[in-house]
Structures are given as structure tokens and as C-alpha cells.
C-alpha positions as CSV (number, residue, x, y, z in Angstrom):
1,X,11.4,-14.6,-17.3
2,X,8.6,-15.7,-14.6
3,X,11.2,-18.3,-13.5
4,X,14.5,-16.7,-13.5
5,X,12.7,-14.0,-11.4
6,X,12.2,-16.5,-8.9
7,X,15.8,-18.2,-8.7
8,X,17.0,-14.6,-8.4
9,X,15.0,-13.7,-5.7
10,X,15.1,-17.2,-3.8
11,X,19.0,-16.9,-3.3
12,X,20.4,-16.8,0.2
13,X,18.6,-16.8,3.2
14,X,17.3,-13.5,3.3
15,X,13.6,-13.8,4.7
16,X,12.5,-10.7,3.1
17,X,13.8,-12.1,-0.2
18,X,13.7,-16.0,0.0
19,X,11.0,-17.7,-1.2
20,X,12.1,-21.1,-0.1
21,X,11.8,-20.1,3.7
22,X,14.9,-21.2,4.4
23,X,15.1,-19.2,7.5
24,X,11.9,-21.5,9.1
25,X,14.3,-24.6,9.3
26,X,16.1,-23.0,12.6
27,X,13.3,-23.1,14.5
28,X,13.2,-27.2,14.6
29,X,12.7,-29.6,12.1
30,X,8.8,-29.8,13.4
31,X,8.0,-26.3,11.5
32,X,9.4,-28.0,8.0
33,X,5.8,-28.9,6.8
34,X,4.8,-25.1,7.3
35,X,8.1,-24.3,5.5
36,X,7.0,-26.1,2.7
37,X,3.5,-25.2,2.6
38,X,4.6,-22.1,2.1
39,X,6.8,-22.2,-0.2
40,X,4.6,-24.0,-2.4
41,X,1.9,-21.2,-2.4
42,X,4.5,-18.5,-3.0
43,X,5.4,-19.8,-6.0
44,X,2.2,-20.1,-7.6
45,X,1.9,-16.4,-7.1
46,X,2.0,-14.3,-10.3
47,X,1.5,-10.6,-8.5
48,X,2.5,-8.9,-5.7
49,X,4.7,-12.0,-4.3
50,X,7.2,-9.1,-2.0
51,X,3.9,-8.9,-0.3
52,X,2.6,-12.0,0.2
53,X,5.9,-12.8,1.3
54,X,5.6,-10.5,4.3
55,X,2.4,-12.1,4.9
56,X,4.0,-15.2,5.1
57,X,7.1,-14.5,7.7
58,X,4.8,-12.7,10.2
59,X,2.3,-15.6,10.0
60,X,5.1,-17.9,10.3
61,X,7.3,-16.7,12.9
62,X,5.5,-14.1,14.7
63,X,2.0,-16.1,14.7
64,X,2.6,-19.7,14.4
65,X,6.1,-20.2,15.8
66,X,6.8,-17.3,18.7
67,X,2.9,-17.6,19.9
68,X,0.9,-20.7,19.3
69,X,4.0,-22.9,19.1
70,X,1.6,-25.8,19.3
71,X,0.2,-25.5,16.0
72,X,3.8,-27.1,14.5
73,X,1.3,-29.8,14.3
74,X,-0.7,-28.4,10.8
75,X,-4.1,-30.3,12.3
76,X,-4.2,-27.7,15.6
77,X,-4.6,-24.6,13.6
78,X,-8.0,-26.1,12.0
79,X,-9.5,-27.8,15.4
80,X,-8.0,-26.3,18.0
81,X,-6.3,-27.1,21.1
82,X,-6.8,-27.5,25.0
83,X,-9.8,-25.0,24.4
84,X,-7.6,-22.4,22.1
85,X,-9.0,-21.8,18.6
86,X,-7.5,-19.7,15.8
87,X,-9.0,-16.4,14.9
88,X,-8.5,-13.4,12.9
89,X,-8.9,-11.2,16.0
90,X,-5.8,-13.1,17.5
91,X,-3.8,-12.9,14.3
92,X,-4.6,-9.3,14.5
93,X,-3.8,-8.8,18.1
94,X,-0.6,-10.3,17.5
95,X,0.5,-8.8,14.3
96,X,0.0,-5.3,15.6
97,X,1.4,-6.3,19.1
98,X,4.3,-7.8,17.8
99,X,4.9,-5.0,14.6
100,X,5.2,-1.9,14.1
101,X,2.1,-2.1,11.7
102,X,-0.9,0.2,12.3
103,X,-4.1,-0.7,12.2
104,X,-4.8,0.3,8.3
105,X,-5.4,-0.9,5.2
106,X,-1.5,-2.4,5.0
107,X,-2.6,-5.0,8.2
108,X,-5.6,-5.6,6.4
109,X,-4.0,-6.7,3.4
110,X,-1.1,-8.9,5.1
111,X,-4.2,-10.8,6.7
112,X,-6.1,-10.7,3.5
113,X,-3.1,-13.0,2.2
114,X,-2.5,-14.9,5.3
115,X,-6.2,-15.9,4.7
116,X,-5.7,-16.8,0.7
117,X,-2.9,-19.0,2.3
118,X,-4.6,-21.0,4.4
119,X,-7.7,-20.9,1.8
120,X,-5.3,-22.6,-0.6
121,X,-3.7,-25.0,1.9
122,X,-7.3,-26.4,2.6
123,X,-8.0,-26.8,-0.9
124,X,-5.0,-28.6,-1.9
125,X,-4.1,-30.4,1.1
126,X,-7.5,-30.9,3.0
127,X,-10.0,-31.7,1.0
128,X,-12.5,-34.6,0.0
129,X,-14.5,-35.3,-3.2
130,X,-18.4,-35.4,-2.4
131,X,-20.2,-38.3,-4.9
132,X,-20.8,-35.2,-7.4
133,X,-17.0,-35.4,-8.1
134,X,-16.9,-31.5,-6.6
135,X,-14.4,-31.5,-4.0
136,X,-14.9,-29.7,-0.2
137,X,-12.5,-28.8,2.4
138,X,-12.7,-30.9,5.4
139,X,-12.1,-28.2,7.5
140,X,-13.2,-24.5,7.6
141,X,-10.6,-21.5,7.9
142,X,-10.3,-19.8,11.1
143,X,-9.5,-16.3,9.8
144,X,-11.8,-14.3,8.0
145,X,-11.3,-12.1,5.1
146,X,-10.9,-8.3,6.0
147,X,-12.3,-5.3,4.6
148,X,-9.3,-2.9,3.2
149,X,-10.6,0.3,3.9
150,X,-8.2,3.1,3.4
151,X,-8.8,6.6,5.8
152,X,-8.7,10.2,4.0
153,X,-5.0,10.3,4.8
154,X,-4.0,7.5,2.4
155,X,-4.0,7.4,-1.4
156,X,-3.9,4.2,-3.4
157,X,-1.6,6.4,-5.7
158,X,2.1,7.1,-5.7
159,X,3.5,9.6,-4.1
160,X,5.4,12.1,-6.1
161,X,8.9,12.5,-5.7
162,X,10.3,15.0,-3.3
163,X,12.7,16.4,-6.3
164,X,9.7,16.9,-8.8
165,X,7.6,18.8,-5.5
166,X,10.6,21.5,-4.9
167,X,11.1,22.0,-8.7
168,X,7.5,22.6,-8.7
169,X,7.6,25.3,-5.8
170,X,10.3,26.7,-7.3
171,X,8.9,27.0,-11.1
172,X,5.7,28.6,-8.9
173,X,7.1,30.5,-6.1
174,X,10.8,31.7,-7.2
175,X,11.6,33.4,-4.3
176,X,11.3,32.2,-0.4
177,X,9.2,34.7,1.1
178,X,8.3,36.4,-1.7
179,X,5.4,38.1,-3.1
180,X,2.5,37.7,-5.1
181,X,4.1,39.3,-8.1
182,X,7.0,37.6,-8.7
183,X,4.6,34.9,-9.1
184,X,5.0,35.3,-12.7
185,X,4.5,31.8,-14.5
186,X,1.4,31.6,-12.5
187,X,0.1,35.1,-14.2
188,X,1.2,33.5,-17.4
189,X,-1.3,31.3,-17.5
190,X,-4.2,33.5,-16.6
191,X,-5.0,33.5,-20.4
192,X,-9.0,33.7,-20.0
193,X,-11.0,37.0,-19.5
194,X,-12.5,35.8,-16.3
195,X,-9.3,35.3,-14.6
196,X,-8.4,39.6,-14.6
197,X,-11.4,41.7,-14.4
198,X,-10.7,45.6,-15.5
199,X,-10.5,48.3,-12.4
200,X,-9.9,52.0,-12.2
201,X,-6.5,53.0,-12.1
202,X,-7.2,55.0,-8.6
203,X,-7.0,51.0,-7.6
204,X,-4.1,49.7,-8.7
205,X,-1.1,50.5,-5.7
206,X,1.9,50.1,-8.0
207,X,4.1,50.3,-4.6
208,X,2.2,47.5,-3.2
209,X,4.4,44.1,-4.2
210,X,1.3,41.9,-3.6
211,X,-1.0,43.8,-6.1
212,X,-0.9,42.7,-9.5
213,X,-1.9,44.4,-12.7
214,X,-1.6,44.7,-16.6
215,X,-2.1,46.8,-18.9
216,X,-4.3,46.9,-22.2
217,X,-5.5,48.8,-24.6
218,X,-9.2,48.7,-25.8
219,X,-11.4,50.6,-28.7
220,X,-13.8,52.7,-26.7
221,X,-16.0,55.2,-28.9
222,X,-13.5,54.3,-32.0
223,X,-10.5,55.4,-29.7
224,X,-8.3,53.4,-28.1
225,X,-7.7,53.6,-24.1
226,X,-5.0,52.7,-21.5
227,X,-6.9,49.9,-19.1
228,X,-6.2,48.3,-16.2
């Protein structure tokens, strides 16, 4: 299933879709080692791969290609250039500059994976073994991983559908602009004692559609009474 997943979703040249990267090759024949760098990691991803394949274009396009064009050469991005040096605050300058992103707990995560990338492509591509047979990367990775940190506004749970909300308002408030007493599933499920406390009947405004009362009877003195 893993696989035919992937052929389905690799089809075309979609870039929010295609997992090849297909899109990369008309920016030069230069950027095809990036192309296939990244192709290679995205399919070794078992989870979220729509996301890390957002990671991916921005880093692609909006990072490597449209701002630090020299880095078509893979060794640049590790050891810099002319004085330039790849950073996380650049990446992030440039992915909010050139986005519509925020910065949240979204940008944080498409640099998060942007940083697994590169993690990866050191690993696999750039690395030596030491005499203990444990193999190092021969160069360290410029970005840092971020912090995800999610304000008071945002949930890490689902919305709930607009549909279910408004059958919800309508199941506890029947009527626009109406009043507390046509509330009347809420008062259904008042079924504890606490939840109605008894009152003189000088205190119950029957005229008043806001004021809500019922109506029981109770043994007093071996009789029973009207209460409200």
C-alpha cells in the first residue's frame, strides 16, 4: 500500500504533489543533484510526507534557488561562500519574507524538516568512518533545530466542523434572540439538586421570559406542598 501511495502521488508535475521534484529541472540542469537529494529523503518518509514536501519546495526554490543561487554547488551550503554562511535566521528571514507564513509553530516545523533534510544528507552523503568503525559527518549543519511552541490561540486538535457548531447552537439555543426559557434541553439536563435551589413563589415573575422555574411537590409535616 506504502508504495502505490507513492506512484499515485508522484504523478505529474504538480510540486505540491510530486515527490520526484520534477518541477526543479527548469531551473537548470545545475539544481539536478538537489533534485535528487530530495527525492531520495522524501521517499524514506513513512509520516507526514504532504509536509515535509512543503519543506522541501520552499527550501528548494525559495531558499536555495531564487536567493543563494550559488549554493547549486551542494559543497557551498556547508562552507560557505565569499564570506556568506547559511543559517537558520536566514532560512527564516526568507521563508517568512518570501511566504505568506507567520511566525508560528507551522514555520517552525517546515524548518524543523528542512533541518532533518540536511541532517540526513550529511549522514548519507558526507560522512567518514573514524578507526572505531562509527561514522561522522564531515561537515556540521548550518540550521539549527527550532523549538515548536504553539501560542494560546492555537490548538494541536482539530477543529470541529462548522455544520456540527450550528447544529449545536441550534439543539441549545432554538431561537435567534431568544430567551433563557426556551432554553429547554439545556434545563433538561439540570437533573441534580444543586443545579435548582427552592424560592418563595413571591419570586418567581412568571411574565418575565428570562426567569425559569418548576414546579414540585414535597412532604412537609406528612402533607404534601406546591414548591418552587
Amino acid at each position: 500500500m506504502k508504495n502505490i501511495n507513492r506512484q499515485i502521488i508522484s504523478k505529474g508535475n504538480n510540486r505540491g504533489t510530486d515527490l520526484s521534484l520534477q518541477w526543479v529541472i527548469a531551473y537548470g540542469e545545475h539544481w539536478e543533484a538537489w533534485r535528487q537529494l530530495g527525492e531520495e529523503w522524501l521517499n524514506l518518509q513513512d509520516s507526514a510526507v504532504d509536509h515535509k514536501l512543503t519543506a522541501i519546495c520552499i527550501f528548494i526554490e525559495l531558499y536555495l534557488i531564487k536567493s543563494v543561487p550559488w549554493t547549486s554547488d551542494i559543497l557551498t551550503l556547508f562552507i560557505g561562500k565569499n564570506g556568506w554562511h547559511a543559517s537558520s535566521n536566514e532560512l527564516k528571514k526568507i521563508i517568512l519574507d518570501k511566504t505568506k507564513r507567520s511566525d508560528n509553530a507551522d514555520t517552525a516545523t517546515v524548518m524543523n524538516n528542512i533541518y532533518k533534510f540536511i541532517e540526513w544528507v550529511l549522514e548519507s552523503h558526507f560522512n567518514e568512518k573514524l578507526e572505531s568503525g562509527k561514522s561522522v559527518s564531515i561537515y556540521n549543519n548550518p540550521f539549527e533545530k527550532r523549538k515548536v511552541k504553539r501560542a494560546h490561540s492555537e490548538t494541536v486538535y482539530n477543529p470541529l466542523p462548522y455544520r456540527y457548531i450550528c447544529d449545536l447552537r441550534n439543539i441549545l439555543c432554538p431561537k435567534t434572540r431568544g430567551n433563557f426559557s426556551d432554553w429547554k434541553w439545556a434545563q433538561s439536563q439540570t437533573k441534580y439538586p444543586g443545579q435548582w435551589f427552592e424560592v418563595d413563589e413571591q419570586y418567581v415573575d412568571m411574565n418575565d421570559k428570562d426567569c425559569v422555574w418548576r414546579v414540585k411537590q414535597n412532604l412537609r409535616d406528612g402533607k404534601y406542598i406546591k414548591t418552587y
